[in-house]
C-alpha positions as CSV (number, residue, x, y, z in Angstrom):
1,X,11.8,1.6,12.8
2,X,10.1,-0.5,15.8
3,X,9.7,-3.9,15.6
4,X,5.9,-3.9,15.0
5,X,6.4,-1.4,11.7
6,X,9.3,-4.1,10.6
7,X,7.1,-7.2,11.3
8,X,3.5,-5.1,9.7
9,X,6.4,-5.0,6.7
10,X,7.0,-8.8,6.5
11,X,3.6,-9.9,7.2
12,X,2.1,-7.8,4.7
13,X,5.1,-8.9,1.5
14,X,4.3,-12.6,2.7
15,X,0.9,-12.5,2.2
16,X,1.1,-10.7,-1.1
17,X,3.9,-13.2,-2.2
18,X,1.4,-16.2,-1.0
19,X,-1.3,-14.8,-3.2
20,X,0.7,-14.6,-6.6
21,X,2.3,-17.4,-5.9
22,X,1.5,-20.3,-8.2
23,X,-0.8,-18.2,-10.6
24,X,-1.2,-18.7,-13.8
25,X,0.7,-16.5,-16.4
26,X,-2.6,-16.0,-17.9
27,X,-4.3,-15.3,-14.3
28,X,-1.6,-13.1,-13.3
29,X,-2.0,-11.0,-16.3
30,X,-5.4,-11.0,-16.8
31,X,-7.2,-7.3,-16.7
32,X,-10.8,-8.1,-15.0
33,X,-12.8,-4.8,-16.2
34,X,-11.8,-1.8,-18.5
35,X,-9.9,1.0,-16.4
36,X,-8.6,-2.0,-13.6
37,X,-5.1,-3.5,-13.2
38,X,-4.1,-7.0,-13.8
39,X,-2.1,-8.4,-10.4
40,X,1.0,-7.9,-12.4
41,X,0.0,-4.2,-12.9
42,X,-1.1,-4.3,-9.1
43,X,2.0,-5.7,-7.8
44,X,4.5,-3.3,-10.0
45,X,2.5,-0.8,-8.9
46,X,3.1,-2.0,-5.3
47,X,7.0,-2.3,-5.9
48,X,7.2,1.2,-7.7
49,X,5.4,2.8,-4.7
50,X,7.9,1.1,-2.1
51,X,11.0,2.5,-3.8
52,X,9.2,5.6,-4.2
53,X,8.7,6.1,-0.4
54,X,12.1,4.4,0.1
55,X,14.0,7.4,-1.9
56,X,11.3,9.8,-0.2
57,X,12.2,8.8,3.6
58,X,16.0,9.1,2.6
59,X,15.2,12.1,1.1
60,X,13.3,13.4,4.8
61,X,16.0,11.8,6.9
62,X,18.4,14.2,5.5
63,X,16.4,17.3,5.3
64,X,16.5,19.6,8.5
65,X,12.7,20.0,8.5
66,X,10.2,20.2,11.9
67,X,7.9,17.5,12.8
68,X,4.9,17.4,11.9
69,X,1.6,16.0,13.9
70,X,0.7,12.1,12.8
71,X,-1.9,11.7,10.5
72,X,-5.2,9.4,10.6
73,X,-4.1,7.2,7.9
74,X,-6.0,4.1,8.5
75,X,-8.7,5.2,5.7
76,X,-6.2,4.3,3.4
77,X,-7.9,0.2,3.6
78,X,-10.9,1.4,2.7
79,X,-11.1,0.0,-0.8
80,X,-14.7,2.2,-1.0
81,X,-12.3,4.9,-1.0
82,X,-10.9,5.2,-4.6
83,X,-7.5,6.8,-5.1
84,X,-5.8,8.1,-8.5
85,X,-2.3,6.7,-8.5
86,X,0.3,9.3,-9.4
87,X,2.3,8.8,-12.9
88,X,5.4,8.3,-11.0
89,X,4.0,4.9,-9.5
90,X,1.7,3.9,-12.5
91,X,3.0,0.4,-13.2
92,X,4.6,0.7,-16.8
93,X,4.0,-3.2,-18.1
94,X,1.3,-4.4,-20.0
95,X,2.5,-7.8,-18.6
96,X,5.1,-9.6,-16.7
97,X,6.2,-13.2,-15.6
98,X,5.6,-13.6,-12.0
99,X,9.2,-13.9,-11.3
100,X,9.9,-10.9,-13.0
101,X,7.4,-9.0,-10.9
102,X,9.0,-10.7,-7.6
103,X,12.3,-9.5,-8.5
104,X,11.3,-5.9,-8.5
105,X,9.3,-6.1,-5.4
106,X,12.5,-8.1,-4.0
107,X,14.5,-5.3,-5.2
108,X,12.1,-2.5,-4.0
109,X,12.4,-4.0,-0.4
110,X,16.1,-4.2,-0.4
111,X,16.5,-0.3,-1.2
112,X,14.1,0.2,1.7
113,X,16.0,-2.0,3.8
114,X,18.7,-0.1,3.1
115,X,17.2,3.4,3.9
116,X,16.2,2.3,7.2
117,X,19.5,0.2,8.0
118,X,21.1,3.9,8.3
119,X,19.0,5.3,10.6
120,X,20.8,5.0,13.3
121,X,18.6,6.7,15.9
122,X,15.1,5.8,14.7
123,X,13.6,9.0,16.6
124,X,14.7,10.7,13.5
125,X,11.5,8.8,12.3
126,X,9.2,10.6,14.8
127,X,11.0,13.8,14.3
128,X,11.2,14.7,10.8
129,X,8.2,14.8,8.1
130,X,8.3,14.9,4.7
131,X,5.1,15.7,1.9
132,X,3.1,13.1,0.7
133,X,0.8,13.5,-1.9
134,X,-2.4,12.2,-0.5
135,X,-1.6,13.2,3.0
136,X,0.5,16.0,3.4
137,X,3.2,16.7,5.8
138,X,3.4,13.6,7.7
139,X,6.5,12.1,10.0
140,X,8.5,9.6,7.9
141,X,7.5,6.9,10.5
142,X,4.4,6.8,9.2
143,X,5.4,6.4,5.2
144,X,6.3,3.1,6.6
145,X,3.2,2.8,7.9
146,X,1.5,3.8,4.7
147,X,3.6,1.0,3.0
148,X,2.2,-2.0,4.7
149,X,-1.6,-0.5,5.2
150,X,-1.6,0.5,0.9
151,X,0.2,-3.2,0.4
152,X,-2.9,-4.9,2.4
153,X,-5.1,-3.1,0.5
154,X,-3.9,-4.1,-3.2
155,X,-4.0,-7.4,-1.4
156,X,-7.5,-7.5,-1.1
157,X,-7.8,-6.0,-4.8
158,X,-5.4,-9.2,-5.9
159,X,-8.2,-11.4,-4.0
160,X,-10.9,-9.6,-6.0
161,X,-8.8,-10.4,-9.3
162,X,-8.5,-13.9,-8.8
163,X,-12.3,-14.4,-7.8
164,X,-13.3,-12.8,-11.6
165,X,-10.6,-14.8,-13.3
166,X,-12.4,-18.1,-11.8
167,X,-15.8,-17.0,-12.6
């Protein structure tokens, strides 16, 4: 992982952890429309996707597959752009104490800290792919990439919460 991926990473997990921090348990719980996420919901989903992709890219580092050609992935910010969430990262709690929800992403970080602390020669990144389900084959550099793009985008979806909770 470069430096910029591993800074995008941090920048992204302290803004989301400077926008739930110091809501209300009945803010961070609350579910603006029918069919929508609360920022609990939004932020489990967040930390189920990370060790998701975590497993995924250990998964790719240790399969002996080709390359495959990067991906325009920037779309993926596009809120106008509505994707279905697959089961696997669909969060599972009605609703959570904000500490509780910080744990996981905590945790969910850690195990992808951990993924990448073993890649020893990080052009193993560039060189192998692995299936996503939105995008295809794409090079495990960028599911990293995907992390902290998909991460600023339920970031901007927290910010929506929050402005119909004060209305």
């Amino acid at each position: 992982m470069n430096k910029s991926e591993d800074n995008n990473l941090l920048i992204t997990r302290n803004n989301l952890l400077n926008e739930i921090n110091n809501v209300s348990y009945e803010e961070f719980n609350y579910i603006p429309e029918v069919n929508s996420w609360s920022i609990a919901q939004v932020c489990q989903h967040l930390a189920l996707t990370e060790e998701t992709f975590a497993r995924a890219i250990a998964y790719g580092l240790k399969k002996s597959n080709a390359c495959s050609e990067p991906k325009k992935i920037d779309f993926i910010l596009d809120r106008s752009n509505k994707l279905e969430a697959p089961e696997v990262v669909k969060p599972q709690l009605d609703s959570s104490e904000t500490h509780q929800i910080v744990d996981q992403l905590n945790h969910s970080r850690n195990l992808l800290n951990s993924v990448l602390n073993t890649v020893e020669d990080t052009s193993m990144l560039v060189d192998k792919s692995l299936k996503h389900p939105v995008f295809g084959d794409l090079p495990l550099y960028q599911w990293i990439e995907i992390l902290y793009l998909h991460e600023q985008r339920h970031i901007e979806q927290i910010e929506e919460i929050k402005s119909h909770y004060s209305v």
